[in-house]
C-alpha positions, 0 to 999 in steps of 0.5 A: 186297291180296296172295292169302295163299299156299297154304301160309298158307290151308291154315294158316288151314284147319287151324286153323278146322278145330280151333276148330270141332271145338271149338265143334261139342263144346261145341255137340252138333253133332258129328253134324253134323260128321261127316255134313256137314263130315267128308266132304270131308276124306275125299273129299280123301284119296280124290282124293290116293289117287286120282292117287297110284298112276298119278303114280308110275307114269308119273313113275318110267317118264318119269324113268328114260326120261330117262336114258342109262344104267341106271348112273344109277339104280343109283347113285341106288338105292344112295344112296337106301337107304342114306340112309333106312336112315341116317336111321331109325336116327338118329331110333330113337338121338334117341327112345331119347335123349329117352326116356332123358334125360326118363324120361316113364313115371316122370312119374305117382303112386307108386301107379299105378306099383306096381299098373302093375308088378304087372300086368306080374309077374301077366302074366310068372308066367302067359305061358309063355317070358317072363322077368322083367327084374331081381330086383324082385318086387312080388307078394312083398310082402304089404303090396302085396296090396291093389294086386293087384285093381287090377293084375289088372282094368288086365291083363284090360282091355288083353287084352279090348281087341277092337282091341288083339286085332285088331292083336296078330292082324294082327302074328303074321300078319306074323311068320310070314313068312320073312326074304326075305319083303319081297323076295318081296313086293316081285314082283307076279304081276298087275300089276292085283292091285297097282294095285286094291290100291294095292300100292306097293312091287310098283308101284315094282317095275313102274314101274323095271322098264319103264323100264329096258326102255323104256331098253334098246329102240332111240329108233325103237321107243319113241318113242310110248310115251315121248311117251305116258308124258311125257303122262300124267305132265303131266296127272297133275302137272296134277291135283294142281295142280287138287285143292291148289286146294281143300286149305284147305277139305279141311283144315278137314272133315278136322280138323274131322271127326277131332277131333269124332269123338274128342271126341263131344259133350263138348270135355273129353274131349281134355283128359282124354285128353291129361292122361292121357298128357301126359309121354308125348305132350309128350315125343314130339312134341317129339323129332318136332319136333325132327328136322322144324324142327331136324335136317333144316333143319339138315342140308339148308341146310348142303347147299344152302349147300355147294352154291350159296352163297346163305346159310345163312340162306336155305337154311334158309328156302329149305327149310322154305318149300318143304316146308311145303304137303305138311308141312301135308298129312301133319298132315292126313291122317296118310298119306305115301302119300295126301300123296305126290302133292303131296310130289312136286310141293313137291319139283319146284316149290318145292325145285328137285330134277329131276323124275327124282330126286323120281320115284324117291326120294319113293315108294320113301321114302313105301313104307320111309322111316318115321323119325317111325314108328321114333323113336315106337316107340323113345320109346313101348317105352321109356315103357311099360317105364318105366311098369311100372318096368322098366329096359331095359339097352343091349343090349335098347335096342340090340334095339329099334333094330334092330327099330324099324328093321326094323318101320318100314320094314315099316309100311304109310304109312297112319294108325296102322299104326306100332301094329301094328309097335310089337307087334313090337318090344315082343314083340322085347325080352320085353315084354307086347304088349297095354301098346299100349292104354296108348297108343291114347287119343293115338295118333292126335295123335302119328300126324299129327306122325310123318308130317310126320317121315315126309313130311320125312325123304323130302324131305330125302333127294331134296334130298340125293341131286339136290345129290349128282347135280348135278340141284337148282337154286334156285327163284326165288320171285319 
């Protein structure tokens, strides 16, 4: 009998991993799950952490070795950002499409919309420098008195919400910041600072800089440290081989750890948590998995097709086979970064792209290609501005995109770090940065879908910019 593949057994994982949750709920074993099971899953992140920071380093050293020319990797910068600036701004158009289109924030009771709505006017009449969006006043009309007791106690929930209050602090903290801030950032003043403090983008930094040096020095000078580098890139390559071994029984601790901790003891409370935003998180999983199995294939196969004419049809397939392993992963651990390691190597193995094209395009998009985190806080601004009836015109829409674009390349690709930049589009477009709480409950659900988009979009552009570099070749599966 034929050995399912990796990718199957990781399925298999996942999937046992989620019935188990399940039964541990229903059980009282949650304990259990999260002392014994719960673990390993986060012994595997901590693997993937582990090799993720020296497999860029020494990957983007030895690819931009590789070259001839630093011409080479200009052109590739160029093309890189602008594909990723591209791309996030298509995902912020496809969830303000979606949001407007199917209008989640209306799909609750009449009465819950009026007391949401006078929370918001109690909160407008009582924040300094805010303004109210239309001529709707609620608060005006005395029939609607017995609905403000309500609305006051939903308003001081979301503002004593200690983690809300934790978040709001860490996006002022990030607003305070100049506008060239992220380049200054992009600098490291100890390299070793970086690397304890997994630091990516001054990482990158780094590995381009000493690469393009490496590149400038005479062969008879750098010989040795090329041969080093090409070593140690190998064996890291080699690590990750050894740690996906393991992947479907680290997948099944993960979920089965994260869904227990969510659930407790009682199985009922992800229903009663998904019954309670259930337009909202259908809508914008489904907007996610639109742009992973519709947009992208759709796009990259026409490309290969263009390229080698093996067939639309298998393209598409070609595709999304190659990539499913890291997807899988990405849904796991909710973090682009901690994927990475096995992005790469999807990238390389299973899709063809040359290894100096992955080394340099898949952690510069794990560190600002974030477009499952733009097109979910394009979809949640306008949800929860729909929940408190407020109707946002074309030129705030346009606002949050904008900013969406901005704070999603700001967002760390870690689990739930899109919140804290959600705060900032919110604040951008006059609305209450406390309505996150709203959200909180089925936040992390959506997180594991955004990231596969995250982890997606960075695979995409690598394909496209090898296939424009003349550096991509079919894999034969066989």
């Amino acid at each position: 009998m034929k050995k399912p593949s990796l990718a199957i057994q990781i399925i298999i994982g996942l999937i046992l991993g989620v019935l188990w949750a399940l039964l541990s709920s229903s059980m009282g074993w949650s304990d259990f799950t999260l002392n014994w099971i719960a673990p390993a899953g986060e012994i595997f992140i901590r693997l993937l952490k582990l090799i993720a920071i020296p497999l860029v380093l020494f990957s983007i050293i030895s690819g931009i070795s590789g070259l001839n020319d630093t011409a080479t990797l200009g052109r590739m910068g160029v093309k890189t950002l602008a594909l990723y600036i591209t791309s996030t701004l298509i995902a912020c158009c496809v969830g303000l499409f979606f949001a407007n289109t199917f209008k989640p924030g209306y799909q609750t009771d009449q009465e819950q919309l009026k007391v949401n709505r006078l929370s918001y006017e109690i909160w407008v009449n009582e924040t300094e420098g805010v303004e109210f969006f239309d001529d709707i006043r609620l608060t005006e009309d005395f029939q609607l008195n017995s609905y403000l007791t309500d609305a006051r106690q939903a308003l001081k929930e979301q503002q004593s919400n200690k983690e809300l209050n934790n978040k709001i602090a860490a996006a002022s903290s990030s607003k305070k910041t100049g506008p060239l801030q992220f380049f200054v950032d992009m600098v490291p003043s100890n390299i070793f600072v970086s690397f304890s403090s997994s630091l990516m983008l001054q990482i990158i930094f780094f590995s381009l800089f000493f690469g393009v040096t490496l590149v400038a020095l005479p062969k008879s000078k750098t010989s040795h440290m090329i041969g080093f580098i090409n070593s140690g890139s190998h064996i890291f390559i080699k690590m990750v081989d050894i740690i996906m071994k393991g992947a479907p029984v680290f997948v099944f601790a993960l979920l089965a750890g994260k869904l227990a901790e969510m659930a407790g003891d009682d199985p009922s409370r992800l229903l009663e948590i998904f019954k309670a935003l259930g337009a909202y998180t259908i809508l914008t999983i489904i907007a996610l998995l639109t742009m992973i199995f519709g947009f992208y294939p759709l796009v990259i196969a026409t490309l290969i097709n263009r390229k080698t004419k093996i067939g639309f049809i298998k393209s598409w397939k070609y595709f999304s086979k190659g990539i499913r392993p890291a997807q899988i992963l990405a849904f796991s651990t909710s973090s682009t970064a901690a994927t990475l390691p096995v992005t790469m190597d999807c990238v390389r193995d299973n899709l063809g792209v040359d290894e100096e094209v992955g080394s340099f395009v898949l952690p510069v998009g794990a560190t600002v290609n974030m477009d499952g985190t733009a097109l979910y806080q394009s979809i949640a601004v306008i949800f929860m501005a729909q929940f408190h009836m407020i109707d946002l015109t074309i030129v705030q829409q346009a606002t949050i995109i904008f900013t969406a674009t901005l704070a999603s390349i700001g967002a760390a690709s870690v689990p739930s770090a899109g919140l804290i930049m959600l705060i900032v589009v919110l604040e951008s477009v006059g609305l209450n940065p406390a309505w996150i709480a709203i959200i909180f409950p089925v936040d992390r659900i959506i997180d594991m879908v955004r990231t596969m988009l995250n982890l997606t979009g960075d695979a995409s552009v690598s394909v496209i910019v090898g296939l424009s570099e003349d550096k991509f070749k079919i894999i034969d599966s066989k």
